[in-house]
N, C-alpha and C positions, 0 to 999 in steps of 0.2 A: 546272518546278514552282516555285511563289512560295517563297520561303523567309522566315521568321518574323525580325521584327525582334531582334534582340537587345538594344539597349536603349530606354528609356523617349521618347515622345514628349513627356513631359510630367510634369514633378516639384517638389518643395517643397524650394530649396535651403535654407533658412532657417526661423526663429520665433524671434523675442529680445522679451525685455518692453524695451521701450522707455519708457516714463514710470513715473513713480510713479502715477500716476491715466489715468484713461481716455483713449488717443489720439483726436484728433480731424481731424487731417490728416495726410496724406503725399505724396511727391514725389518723383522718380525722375530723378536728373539726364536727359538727354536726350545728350548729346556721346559721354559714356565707357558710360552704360548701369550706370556701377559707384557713382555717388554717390547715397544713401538718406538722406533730410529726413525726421522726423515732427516735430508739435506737437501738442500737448497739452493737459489741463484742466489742468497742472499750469503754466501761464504759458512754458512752453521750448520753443526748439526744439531738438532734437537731431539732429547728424549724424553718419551712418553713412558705412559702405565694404560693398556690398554682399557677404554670403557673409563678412564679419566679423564677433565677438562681441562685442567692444566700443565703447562711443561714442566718436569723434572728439573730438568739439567739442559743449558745451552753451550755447546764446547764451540770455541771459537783458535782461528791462528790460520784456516786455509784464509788465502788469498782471492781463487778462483772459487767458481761453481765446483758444487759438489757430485762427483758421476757416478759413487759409485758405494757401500759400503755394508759390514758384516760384523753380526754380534759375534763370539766364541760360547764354546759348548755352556758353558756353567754363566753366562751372563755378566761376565766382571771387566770384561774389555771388548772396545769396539773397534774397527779400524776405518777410514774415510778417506778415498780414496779422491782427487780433483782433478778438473781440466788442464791444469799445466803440469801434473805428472804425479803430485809431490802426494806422498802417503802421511799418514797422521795416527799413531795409536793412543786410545786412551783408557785410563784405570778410572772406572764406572766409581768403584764404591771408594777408594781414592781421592777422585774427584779431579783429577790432575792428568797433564799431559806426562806419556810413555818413552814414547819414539816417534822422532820423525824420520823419514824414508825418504831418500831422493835417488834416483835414477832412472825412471819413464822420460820420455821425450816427448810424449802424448798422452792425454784420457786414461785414467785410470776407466777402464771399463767393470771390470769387476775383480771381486774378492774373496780371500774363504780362509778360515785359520784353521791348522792342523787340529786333529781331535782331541791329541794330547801333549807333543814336544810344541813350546815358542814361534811356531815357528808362521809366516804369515804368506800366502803364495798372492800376485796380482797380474794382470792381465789388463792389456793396453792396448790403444789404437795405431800404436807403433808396431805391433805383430809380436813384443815379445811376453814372455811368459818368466815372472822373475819370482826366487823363495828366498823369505827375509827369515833373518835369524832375528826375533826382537829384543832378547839381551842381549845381542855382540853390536846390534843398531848397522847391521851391514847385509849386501844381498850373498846367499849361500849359491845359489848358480840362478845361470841362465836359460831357460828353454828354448829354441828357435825354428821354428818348422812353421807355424800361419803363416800365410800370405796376405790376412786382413784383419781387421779386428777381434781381438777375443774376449767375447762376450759374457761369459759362465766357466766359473771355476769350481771342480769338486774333489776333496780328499774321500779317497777310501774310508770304511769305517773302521780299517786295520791301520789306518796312519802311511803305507808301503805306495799307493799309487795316486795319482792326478790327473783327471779327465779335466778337459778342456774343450770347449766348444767357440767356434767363431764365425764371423762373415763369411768366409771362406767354402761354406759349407760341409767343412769336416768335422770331427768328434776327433779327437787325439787321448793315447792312453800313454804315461808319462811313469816309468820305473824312478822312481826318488832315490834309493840306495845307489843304482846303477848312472843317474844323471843322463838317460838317453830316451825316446820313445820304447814305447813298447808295441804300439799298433796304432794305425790309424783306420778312422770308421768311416765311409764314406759311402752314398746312397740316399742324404737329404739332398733337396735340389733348389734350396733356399737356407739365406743364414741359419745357422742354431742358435736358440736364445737360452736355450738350460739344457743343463745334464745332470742326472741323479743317480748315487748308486744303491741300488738294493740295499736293505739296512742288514742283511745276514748272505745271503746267497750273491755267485759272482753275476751278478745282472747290471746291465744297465740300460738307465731309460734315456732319450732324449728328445728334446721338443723344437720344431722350426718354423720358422715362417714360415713352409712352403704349407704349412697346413698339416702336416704331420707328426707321430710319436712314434717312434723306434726301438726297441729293445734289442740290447744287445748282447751275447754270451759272451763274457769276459775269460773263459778256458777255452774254445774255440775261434772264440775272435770272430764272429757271424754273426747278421741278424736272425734272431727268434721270430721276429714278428712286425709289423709295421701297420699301423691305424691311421686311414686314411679319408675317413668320411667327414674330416671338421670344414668347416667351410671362412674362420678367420684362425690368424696364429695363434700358434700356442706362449703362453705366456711366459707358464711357472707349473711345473711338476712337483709331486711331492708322494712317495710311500707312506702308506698308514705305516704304524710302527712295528703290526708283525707283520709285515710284509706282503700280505694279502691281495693287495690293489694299488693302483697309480690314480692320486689326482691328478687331471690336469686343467689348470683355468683357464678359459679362453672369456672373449669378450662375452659379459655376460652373463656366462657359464659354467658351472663347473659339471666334469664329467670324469665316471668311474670307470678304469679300464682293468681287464686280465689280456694277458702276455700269453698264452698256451692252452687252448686259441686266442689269436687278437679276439677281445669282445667289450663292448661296452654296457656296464651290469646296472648303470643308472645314469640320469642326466636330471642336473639341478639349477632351476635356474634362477641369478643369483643376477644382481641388478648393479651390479660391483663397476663395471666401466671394464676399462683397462685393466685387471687387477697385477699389483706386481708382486706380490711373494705371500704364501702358504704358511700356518703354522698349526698343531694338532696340539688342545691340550683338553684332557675331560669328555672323550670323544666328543669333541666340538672341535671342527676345523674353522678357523680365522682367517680372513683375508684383507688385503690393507690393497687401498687403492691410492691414485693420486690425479687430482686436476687441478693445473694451475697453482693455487695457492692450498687449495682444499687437499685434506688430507680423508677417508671414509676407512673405516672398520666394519664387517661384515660378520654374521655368525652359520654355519652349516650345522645343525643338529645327525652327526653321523647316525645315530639310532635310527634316525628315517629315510639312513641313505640303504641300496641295497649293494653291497661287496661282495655279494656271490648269489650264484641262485643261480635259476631255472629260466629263469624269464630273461634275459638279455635284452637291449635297447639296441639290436642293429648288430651289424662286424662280425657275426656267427657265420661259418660258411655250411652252405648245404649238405657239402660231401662230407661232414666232418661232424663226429655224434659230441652232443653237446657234455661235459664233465664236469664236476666240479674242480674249482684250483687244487693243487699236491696240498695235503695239508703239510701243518709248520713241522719240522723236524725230520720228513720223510720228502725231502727235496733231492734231486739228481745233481743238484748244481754243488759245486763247492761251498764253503760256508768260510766267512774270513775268520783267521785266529787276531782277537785281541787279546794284547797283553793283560795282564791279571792287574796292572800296578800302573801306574802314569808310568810311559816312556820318558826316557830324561832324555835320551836321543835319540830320536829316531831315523833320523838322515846321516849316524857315525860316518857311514860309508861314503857320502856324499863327496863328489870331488868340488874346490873349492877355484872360484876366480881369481884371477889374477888381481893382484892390491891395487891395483886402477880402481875394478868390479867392486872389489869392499871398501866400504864407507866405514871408515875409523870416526868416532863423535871430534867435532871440530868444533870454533866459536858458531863459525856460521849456523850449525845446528842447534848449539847450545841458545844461540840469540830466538832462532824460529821457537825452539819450546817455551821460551821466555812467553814469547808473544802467545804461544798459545794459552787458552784458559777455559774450565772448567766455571759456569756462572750456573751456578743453583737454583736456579726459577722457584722453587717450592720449599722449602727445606723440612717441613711434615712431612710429604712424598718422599724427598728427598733419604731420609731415616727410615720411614717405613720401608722402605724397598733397595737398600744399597747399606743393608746391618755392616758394621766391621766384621772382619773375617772371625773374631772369635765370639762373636752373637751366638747367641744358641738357636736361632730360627733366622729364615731368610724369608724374605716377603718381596713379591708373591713366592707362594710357599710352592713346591712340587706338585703337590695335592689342590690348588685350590679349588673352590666350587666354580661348577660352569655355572656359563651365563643362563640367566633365564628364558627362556621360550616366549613370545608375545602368543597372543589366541590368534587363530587364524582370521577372523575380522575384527581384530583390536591394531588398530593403527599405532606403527612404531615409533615415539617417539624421541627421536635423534638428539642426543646430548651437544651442545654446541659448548666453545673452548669459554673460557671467562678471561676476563683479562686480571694477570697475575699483580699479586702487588709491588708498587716501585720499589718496595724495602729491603725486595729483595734480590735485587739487580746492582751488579757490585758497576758495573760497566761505568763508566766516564760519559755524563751527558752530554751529549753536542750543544755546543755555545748558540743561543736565541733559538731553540730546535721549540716550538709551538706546537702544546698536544692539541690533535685536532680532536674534534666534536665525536665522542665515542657512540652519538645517535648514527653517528653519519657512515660509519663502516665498522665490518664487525671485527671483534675483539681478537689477538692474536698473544699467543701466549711469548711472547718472543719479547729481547729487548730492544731487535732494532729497529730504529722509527721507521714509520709508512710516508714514503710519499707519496701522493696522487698523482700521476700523471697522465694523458692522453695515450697509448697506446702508439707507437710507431711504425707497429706489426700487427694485422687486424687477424687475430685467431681464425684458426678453421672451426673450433668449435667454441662455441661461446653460448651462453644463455639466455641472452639477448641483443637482437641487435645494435650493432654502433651505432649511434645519437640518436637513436629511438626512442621515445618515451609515451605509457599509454597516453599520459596527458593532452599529448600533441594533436590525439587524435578523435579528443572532445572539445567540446563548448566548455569556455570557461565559466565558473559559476559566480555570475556578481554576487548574488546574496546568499550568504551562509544557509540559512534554511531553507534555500532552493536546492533539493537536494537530487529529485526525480527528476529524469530527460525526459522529454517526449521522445517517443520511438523513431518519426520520422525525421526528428531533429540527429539523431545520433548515428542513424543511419546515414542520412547525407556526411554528416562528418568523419563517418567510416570508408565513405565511396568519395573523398577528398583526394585527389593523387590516383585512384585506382583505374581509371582511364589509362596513363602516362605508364606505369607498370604495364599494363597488359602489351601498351605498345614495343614496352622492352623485351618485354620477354618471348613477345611475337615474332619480333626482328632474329632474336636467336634462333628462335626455333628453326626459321625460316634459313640463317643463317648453314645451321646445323644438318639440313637437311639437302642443302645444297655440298656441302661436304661427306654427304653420304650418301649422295649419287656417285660422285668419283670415286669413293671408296667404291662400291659395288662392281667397279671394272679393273679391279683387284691389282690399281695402282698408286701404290703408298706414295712415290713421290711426284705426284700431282694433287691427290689429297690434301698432304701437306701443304704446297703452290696456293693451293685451293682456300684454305683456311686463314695462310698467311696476308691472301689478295685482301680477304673479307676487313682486314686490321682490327681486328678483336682481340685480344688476349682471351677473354673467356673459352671462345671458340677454341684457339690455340690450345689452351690448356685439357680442354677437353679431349681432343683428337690426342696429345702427348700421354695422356693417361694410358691411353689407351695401345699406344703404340708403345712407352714402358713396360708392358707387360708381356712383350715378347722379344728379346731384346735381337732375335733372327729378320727381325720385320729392317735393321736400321743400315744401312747401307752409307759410305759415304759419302755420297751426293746429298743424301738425304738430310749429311749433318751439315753439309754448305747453309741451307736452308733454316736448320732448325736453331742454330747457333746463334746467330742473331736476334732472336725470339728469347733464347737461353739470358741472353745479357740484359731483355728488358724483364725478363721473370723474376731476376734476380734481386732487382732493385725495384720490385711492388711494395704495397705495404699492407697484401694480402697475403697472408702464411700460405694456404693453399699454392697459390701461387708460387713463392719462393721455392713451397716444398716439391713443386713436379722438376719446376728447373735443375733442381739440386740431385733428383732423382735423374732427369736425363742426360746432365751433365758429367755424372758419374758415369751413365755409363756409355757415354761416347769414349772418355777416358781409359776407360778396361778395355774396348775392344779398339779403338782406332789412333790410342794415340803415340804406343809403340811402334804404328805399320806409318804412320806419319813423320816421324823422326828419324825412322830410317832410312824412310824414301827421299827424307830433305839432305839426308845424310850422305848418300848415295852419290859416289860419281860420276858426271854426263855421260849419257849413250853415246854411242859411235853408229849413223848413220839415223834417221829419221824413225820415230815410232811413237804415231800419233794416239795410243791408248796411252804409251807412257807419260807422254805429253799430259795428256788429257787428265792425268792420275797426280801427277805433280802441280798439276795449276791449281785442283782440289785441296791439294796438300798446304798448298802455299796458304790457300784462303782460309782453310779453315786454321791455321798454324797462325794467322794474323788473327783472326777472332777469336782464339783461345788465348792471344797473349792480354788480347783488350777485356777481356773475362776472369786472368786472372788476377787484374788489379781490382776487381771487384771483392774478389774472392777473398785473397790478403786484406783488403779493409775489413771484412766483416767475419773475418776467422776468431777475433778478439769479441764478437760478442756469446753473451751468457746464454745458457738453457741447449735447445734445440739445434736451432739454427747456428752458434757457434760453433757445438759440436758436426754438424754436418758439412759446414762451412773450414774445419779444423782439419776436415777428411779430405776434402777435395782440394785442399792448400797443399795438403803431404801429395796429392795423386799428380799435381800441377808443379810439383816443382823441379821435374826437367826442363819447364819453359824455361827456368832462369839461370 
């Protein structure tokens, strides 16, 4: 008879407020599985010791938000990439800035350091794809083929090739020696958020928004296989270490996949959020999430995961007899040769930019390093974990012990961060700067001060609502030891306002419902008409949701209509909100604002033709409300987190207006 596990498959080792303002990236060492990066709106990056309360180390010198950022193989240098372009390497055990990097014109989207030569590749919201040499402080070439953002950057584990994934919808494979592509992968139908390559064999994996994972044979340049059953995107992919199986986290979830046949061999469900990046050490997979300012650590006990077997969770096809994976050593696919010795150069071949393209070290640089700094949060952690190079042990060590397992009805409880001591904070205090009341909000391991302020931008997700409070919504209590309500007393105070709701949400309904009558006569642009009459935003946004998601539905008549809606979405101070405008704004922009500019372009007909007429007067109007749109746009390109990056996107897409 089976007997009942005793502990947890699957728990939340962690939650520390990690910034003073909203995180915006994190990063999970890779080697030890114990080293925790985040960045920030607040210009820092901070590092962690996984399953610890305090910050390590605060590096400081970006200017902007941080977009983007990556440990290297052995843990001793990190790189952080910002929203105004500018790259930033730093020597972990050191403690001191490396190199700075300048040449993006946009978002550092992502990053990845070679496995063995200096050398550092980055990818931007500019389209291009650039590799930095970090002892010569100069970019080695350029890559140039996205049409859109690229999002996930991967070196081979031979050091020889460079996968790349972007908005674009493609997966591109990039020869390093030669300086040219080598293939492009295409067959996602939504951005790519990660690419991964097999740790031995020529495979690779990649994961999209559109809800799918792809493998692909890197010797015939073909999908293997495609897994199509998730129902939100894929986050972050990750290969166990011999090769076995693909992570991949979705909201959620984590789930275990085999490539030949697509099949999914386990499904774990993991309360993570968002999560953004994977890490394997002690068969125990880690996962690091982020909201807001919170930062969450998660643990997977692989021993309770299944990576192979008989039983499959789904994606097995009928006609097709179920087999175990090739085992390790007895695989068809090629196997990468690594060098025996660290590479000293691995790109010899590499042809090199024009002295424009290479950044020789200047004062200008010299000044930025200046400003950059390494601030020691901890300096115990600090020593413990960043030994000088000739220590005889490094901490965390290779080998360290996994984490513990809680009982499966033993409630986990979550380490929250402490607040570090001032002594150790080299930083320059701001003049009359008042610590506030440490009852009053919690602790963050960081130096730089909190300020409270009211929200400008009212979240899609939040915890509770804005200027809510239970209090509100009892009887005050005159005397201290009146402790109990009577029930009909607290009920009346619960059914206060609940009247006045139902009427609102009535009206919607009712609203909504009349907008989905004219939908049912399967004409989008009266719908539209339709929603617009009712003068709701909510309604508006609803109906947009929904009409985003197919982007064959949008016609330009349609966009006469919807454009104007666009410019008051823009300037809500509800994110939902902002966030659809921003989503349909783009993409009137991809499909209609090329066909717009060349028709305004265009020299007058000869002789009467009243479609053309009619196609031009379109053009005119919506060509005026795109111009009044995009001073919107440009005001709010310059704010931080989200919203500036999406706002940074659609400034570069809009600026043929000017």
């Amino acid at each position: 008879m089976a007997v009942a596990a005793t502990t947890k498959t699957a728990w939340k080792l962690q939650e520390i407020t990690a910034h003073s303002s909203n995180v915006s990236s994190l990063v999970l060492g890779k080697s030890s599985g114990r080293l925790l990066a985040t960045g920030g709106d607040d210009c820092r990056v901070n590092i962690w010791s996984v399953n610890k309360p305090n910050c390590i180390m605060s590096l400081t010198g970006h200017t902007t938000p941080i977009e983007s950022l990556q440990i290297n193989m052995n843990e001793k240098l990190i790189v952080a990439g910002s929203q105004s372009g500018s790259i930033r390497v730093w020597d972990l055990e050191a403690a001191k800035i490396l190199r700075t990097l300048l040449g993006h014109k946009a978002n550092i989207c992502s990053l990845d350091f070679h496995p063995f030569g200096s050398f550092v590749a980055s990818g931007s919201l500019d389209t291009n794809i650039k590799l930095w040499d970090v002892r010569r402080k100069g970019c080695v070439f350029r890559y140039k083929g996205h049409t859109e953002a690229v999002r996930c950057l991967r070196f081979s584990p031979d050091g020889k090739w460079l996968a790349s994934a972007a908005d674009d919808h493609t997966v591109k494979l990039w020869d390093l020696a030669a300086g040219k592509i080598m293939f492009e992968f295409t067959g996602h139908t939504g951005p790519v958020n990660v690419v991964e390559f097999h740790p031995n064999e020529y495979l690779l994996a990649s994961g999209s928004s559109d809800r799918t994972v792809r493998f692909w044979d890197l010797e015939k340049f073909q999908v293997v296989s495609c897994i199509e059953e998730e129902a939100t995107p894929v986050r972050c992919v990750l290969f166990n270490p011999d090769g076995c199986c693909l992570y991949s986290g979705f909201q959620d979830s984590l789930r275990v996949y085999g490539w030949e046949p697509e099949r999914c061999f386990d499904v774990v469900l993991v309360n993570w959020g968002k999560v953004a990046d994977l890490s394997i050490c002690n068969n125990q997979l880690i996962g690091g999430s982020f909201a807001q300012s919170t930062v969450s650590s998660f643990v997977v006990d692989l021993n309770r995961v299944t990576k192979s077997g008989s039983v499959p969770h789904g994606l097995i096809r009928d006609d097709e007899p179920l087999v175990s994976p090739t085992p390790m050593g007895s695989s068809l696919r090629r196997i990468y040769d690594r060098p025996s010795t660290s590479c000293n150069k691995p790109q010899s071949r590499v042809k090199h930019n024009s002295e424009s393209e290479r950044r020789s070290p200047s004062s200008e640089d010299d000044r930025d390093e200046k400003e950059s700094r390494a601030e020691i949060q901890n300096q115990e952690d600090y020593k413990e974990i960043f030994q000088p190079k000739n220590a005889i042990c490094r901490t965390p060590p290779r080998h360290s012990e996994p984490f513990p397992a809680p009982l499966e009805d033993e409630p986990v409880t979550v380490r929250e961060a402490v607040k570090p001591s001032p002594a150790v904070d080299v930083q320059t205090p701001l003049p009359k700067q008042e610590l506030p009341d440490p009852v009053q909000r919690p602790p963050i391991a960081s130096s730089t001060p909190l300020t409270r302020t009211e929200p400008s931008v009212i979240p899609a997700a939040r915890n509770e609502p804005i200027g809510l409070k239970a209090s509100d919504f009892l009887p005050a209590v005159k005397n201290q030891s009146q402790t109990e309500l009577v029930d009909e007393e607290a009920m009346s105070q619960i059914r206060k306002g609940h009247e006045t709701m139902c009427v609102v949400l009535t009206s919607r309904h009712k609203n909504l419902d009349t907008v989905r009558a004219v939908w049912s006569t399967s004409d989008i642009k009266n719908s539209v008409d339709s929603a617009v009459a009712i003068n709701d935003l909510s309604v508006v946004v609803d109906l947009l949701n929904i009409v985003n998601q197919k982007a064959s539905l949008w016609k330009l008549d349609l966009c006469t209509i919807v454009l104007p809606q666009i410019e008051k979405l823009l300037q809500s101070k509800y994110e939902s909100y902002v966030q659809t405008g921003c989503t349909s704004l783009k993409l009137i922009l991809q499909r209609f604002l090329p066909l717009i500019t060349d028709i305004l372009a265009a020299p007058p007909s000869v002789g009467v033709d009243i479609t053309r007429e009619e196609r031009l007067h379109k053009c005119k109007l919506c060509y005026k409300q795109l111009k009044n749109i995009s001073n919107i746009v440009k005001n709010k390109s310059g704010l931080s987190g989200r919203h500036g990056s999406a706002f940074r996107e659609l400034h570069l897409l809009m600026a043929v207006l000017e």
